[in-house]
KOLTORSE-535886 format. One record per residue (C-alpha): x negated, z, y; residue in one letter. Coordinates in steps of 0.2 Angstrom, whole numbers, plus 5000, padded with zeros to 4 digits. Example, Ala and Ser with C-alpha at 12.3 -4.5 7.8 and 13.67 -1.06 7.14 Angstrom:
2
493850394978A
493250364995S
***
This chain:
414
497549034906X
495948964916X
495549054932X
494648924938X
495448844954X
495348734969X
496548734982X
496248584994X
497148545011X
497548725016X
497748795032X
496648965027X
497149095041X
496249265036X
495549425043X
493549425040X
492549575032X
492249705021X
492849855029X
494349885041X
494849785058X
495249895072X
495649895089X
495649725097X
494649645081X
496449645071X
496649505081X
495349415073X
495749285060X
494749165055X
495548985055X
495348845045X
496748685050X
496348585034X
495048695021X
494548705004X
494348864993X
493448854975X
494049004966X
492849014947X
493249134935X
494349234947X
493049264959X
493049144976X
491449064977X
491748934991X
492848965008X
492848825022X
493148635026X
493748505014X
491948455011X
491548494995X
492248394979X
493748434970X
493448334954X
492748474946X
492948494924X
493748644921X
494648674934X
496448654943X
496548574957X
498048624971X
498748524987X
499048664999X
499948495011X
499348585025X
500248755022X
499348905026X
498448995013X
498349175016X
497549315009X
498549394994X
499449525003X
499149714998X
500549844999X
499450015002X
500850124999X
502050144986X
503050274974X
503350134960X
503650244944X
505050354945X
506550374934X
508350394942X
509150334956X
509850414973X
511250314984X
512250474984X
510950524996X
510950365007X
512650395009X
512450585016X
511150505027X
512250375032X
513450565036X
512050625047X
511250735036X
509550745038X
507850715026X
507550895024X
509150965022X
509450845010X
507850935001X
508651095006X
510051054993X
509251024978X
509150844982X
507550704988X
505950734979X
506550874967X
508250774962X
506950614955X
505650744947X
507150794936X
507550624930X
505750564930X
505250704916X
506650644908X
506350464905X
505150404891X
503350314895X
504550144890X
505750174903X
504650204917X
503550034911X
505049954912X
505549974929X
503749964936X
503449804928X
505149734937X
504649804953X
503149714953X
503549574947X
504849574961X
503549614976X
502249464967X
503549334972X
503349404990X
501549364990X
500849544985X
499449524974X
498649744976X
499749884977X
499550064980X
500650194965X
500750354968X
501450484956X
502250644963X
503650634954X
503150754939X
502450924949X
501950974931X
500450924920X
501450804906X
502350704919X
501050664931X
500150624918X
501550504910X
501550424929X
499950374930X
499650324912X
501350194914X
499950124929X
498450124920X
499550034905X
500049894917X
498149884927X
497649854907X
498749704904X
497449534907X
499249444915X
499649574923X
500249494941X
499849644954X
498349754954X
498949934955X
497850054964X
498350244956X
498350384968X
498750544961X
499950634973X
500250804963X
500650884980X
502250784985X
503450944984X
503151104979X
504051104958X
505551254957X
504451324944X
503251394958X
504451444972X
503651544983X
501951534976X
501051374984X
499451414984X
499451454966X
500251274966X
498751204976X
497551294963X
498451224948X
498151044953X
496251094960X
495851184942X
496751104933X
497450904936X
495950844946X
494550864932X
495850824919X
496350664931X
494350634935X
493850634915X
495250504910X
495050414925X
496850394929X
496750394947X
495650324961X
496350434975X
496950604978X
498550604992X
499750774998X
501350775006X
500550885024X
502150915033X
503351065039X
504051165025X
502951075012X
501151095011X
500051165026X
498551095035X
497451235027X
498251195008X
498051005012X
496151035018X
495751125002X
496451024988X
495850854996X
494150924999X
494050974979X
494650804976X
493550714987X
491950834977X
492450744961X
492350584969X
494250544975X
494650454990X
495850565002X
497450505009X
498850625018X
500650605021X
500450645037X
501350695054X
503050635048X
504550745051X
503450825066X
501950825074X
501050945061X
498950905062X
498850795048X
498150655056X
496750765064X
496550835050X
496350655041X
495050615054X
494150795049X
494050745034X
493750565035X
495150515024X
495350335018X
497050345025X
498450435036X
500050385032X
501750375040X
501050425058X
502850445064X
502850595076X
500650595076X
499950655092X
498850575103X
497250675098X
497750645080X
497850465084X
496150475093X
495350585079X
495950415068X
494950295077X
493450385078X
493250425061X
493650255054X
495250335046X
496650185042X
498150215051X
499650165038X
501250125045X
502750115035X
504250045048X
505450035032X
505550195031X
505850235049X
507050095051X
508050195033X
508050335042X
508450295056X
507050375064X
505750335080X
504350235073X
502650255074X
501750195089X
500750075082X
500449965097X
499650125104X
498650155088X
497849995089X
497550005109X
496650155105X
495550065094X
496350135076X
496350015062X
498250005058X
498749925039X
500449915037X
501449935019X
503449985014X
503450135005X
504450084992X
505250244984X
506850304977X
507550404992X
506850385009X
506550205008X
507250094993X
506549934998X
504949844995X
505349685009X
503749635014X
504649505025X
505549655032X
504049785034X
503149625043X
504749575053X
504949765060X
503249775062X
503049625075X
504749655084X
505049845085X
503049915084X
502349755096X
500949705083X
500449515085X
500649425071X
498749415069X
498849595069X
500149635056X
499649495043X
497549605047X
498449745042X
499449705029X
497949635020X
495949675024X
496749835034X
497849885019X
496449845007X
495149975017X
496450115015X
496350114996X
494450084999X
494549924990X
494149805008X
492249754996X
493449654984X
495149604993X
496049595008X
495249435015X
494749255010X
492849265009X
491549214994X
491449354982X
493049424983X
494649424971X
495449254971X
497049344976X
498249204989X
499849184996X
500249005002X
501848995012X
503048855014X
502448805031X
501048785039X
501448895054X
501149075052X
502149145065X
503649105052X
503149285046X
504149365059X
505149225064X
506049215046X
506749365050X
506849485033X
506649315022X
505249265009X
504149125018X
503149125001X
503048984994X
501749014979X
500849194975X
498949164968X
498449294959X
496349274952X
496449104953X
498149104943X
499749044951X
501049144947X
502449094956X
503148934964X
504548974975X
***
């Protein structure tokens, strides 16, 4: 299938740049009422007014009718291979039970690392692929997958081998960014003994991981009855030694340090953010670390969210993504994660559609090669059916999408 493409007509609205947008620049989108972008060989090679021709041999040509052309939209956070299901668990939620209680009962992480070292390298393929595939017809064209749900060597392995399996595939329709998160929960087999837990993964997975190349990024679940700040400070700093990026679950049940100590160390990315505190928030913006929001999961929980329009007043770069997992959050909607996003966290719209793709694409230090429309990058678009993009919100929880680009390839027509 050629990836050599034209796309004429368009309304290009995109964030500029090669690094993150913060502060008042999320606002910043550059925009183009009726452009032309020349994408060769996958690569985009021309950006700007309908100047150029579009009788070119060799390539496809598509009229955008005016529609706007954004970037492909990139979804910085996600749990996508897992085996087993929870709704029981929903259900005690929706009873009042709360997230670590249910942990308290044998249930959340622990209850999907059971069924996850139970299904095949097949099984898992299977129902990654069909996530993907779903989340491509909502315009994502880069994702983030994190493993976690092994806490052993065989499974987190198996995890991440299902990702580099599908990052191989040439038609392969979403780019996966592997993040190896071995420190999600702490497995029954070490009870009691974390640290020995947080040296296993130091001595052990992270040179094993770092040889085979399985993983671009090292993340750990710093909260309140899981791991510490210390643990969390010593196993990313080994990680980021061998050449990792560092990304924290951070500051999410309570107010814990994670997002000062993501600033400490100038991690890629703190995530959640729900209860961070305003020095963490501030240690964020000074250190260039991307603030990732995930209102999904706040809006599953029923929880506060994070104070994103406070983040971005005090000059963070905010990305935005949905946290797509088995138990806290079973839902990849980008419609929805945008929607919540605008109306309960107060981003503009040019803020959240900056943060859900140049933002996004700095917290899995990939902003050099997506996350924008610019020469040079991936030829990674999403054209929606209007040519308004203030339907993002406005569509309340719908798919505005009406055609994914992936490198130049059209993948779907809505």
């Amino acid at each position: 299938m050629s990836n050599n493409l034209i796309i004429i007509n368009a309304h290009i609205v995109t964030p500029q740049g090669r690094t993150a947008r913060k502060g008042e620049a999320m606002n910043e989108l550059l925009n183009i009422p009726c452009g032309t972008v020349r994408v060769t060989d996958g690569i985009i090679t021309y950006v700007g007014e309908n100047r150029i021709s579009h009788e070119k041999p060799g390539y496809k040509v598509l009229d955008a009718r005016g529609n706007v052309l954004l970037p492909g939209f990139v979804d910085s956070h996600t749990h996508l291979v897992f085996g087993g299901f929870r709704p029981d668990e929903f259900i005690w939620r929706l009873n009042g039970d709360s997230y670590m209680s249910i942990m308290e009962r044998g249930g959340g992480i622990i209850n999907t690392v059971r069924a996850t070292r139970e299904a095949s390298f097949e099984e898992l393929k299977h129902k990654a692929e069909w996530f993907l595939d779903t989340m491509s017809r909502m315009g994502v064209t880069t994702v983030e997958g994190k493993s976690g749900y092994g806490l052993d060597r065989d499974t987190e392995l198996k995890q991440l081998s299902v990702m580099q399996a599908i990052n191989e595939c040439p038609d392969r329709k979403v780019d996966i960014a592997t993040t190896f998160l071995g420190a999600h929960a702490l497995p029954e087999e070490y009870k009691g003994r974390s640290d020995a837990y947080i040296d296993f993964l130091i001595n052990e997975m992270l040179p094993m991981i770092h040889q085979k190349q399985l993983a671009e990024n090292c993340d750990i679940f710093c909260e309140k009855g899981v791991f510490t700040v210390e643990q969390s400070r010593k196993l990313l700093k080994a990680a980021q030694a061998l050449g990792f990026g560092a990304k924290l679950h951070a500051d999410e049940i309570v107010s814990f340090g994670g997002a000062e100590l993501a600033g400490e160390l100038k991690a890629l990315s703190a995530d959640h953010l729900l209860q961070a505190s305003d020095e963490g928030i501030k240690a964020l913006a000074q250190n260039n670390v991307v603030a990732t929001l995930l209102p999904l999961t706040a809006f599953t929980l029923k929880e506060p969210y994070a104070r994103g329009r406070k983040m971005i007043d005090s000059g963070c770069a905010v990305a935005l993504a949905t946290d797509l997992n088995p138990g806290s959050c079973f839902s990849g909607s980008i419609p929805l994660t945008f929607a919540l996003a605008c109306i309960y966290m107060k981003l503009t719209v040019a803020e959240a559609i900056t943060a859900i793709t140049l933002n996004g694409a700095a917290a899995l230090g990939r902003a050099d090669r997506i996350g924008s429309i610019e020469a040079g990058k991936q030829g990674d678009f999403v054209l929606l059916g209007t040519d308004n993009p203030h339907i993002l919100p406005y569509y309340t929880g719908m798919n505005a999408v009406k055609m994914t680009i992936k490198g130049g390839r059209v993948l779907h027509s809505n």
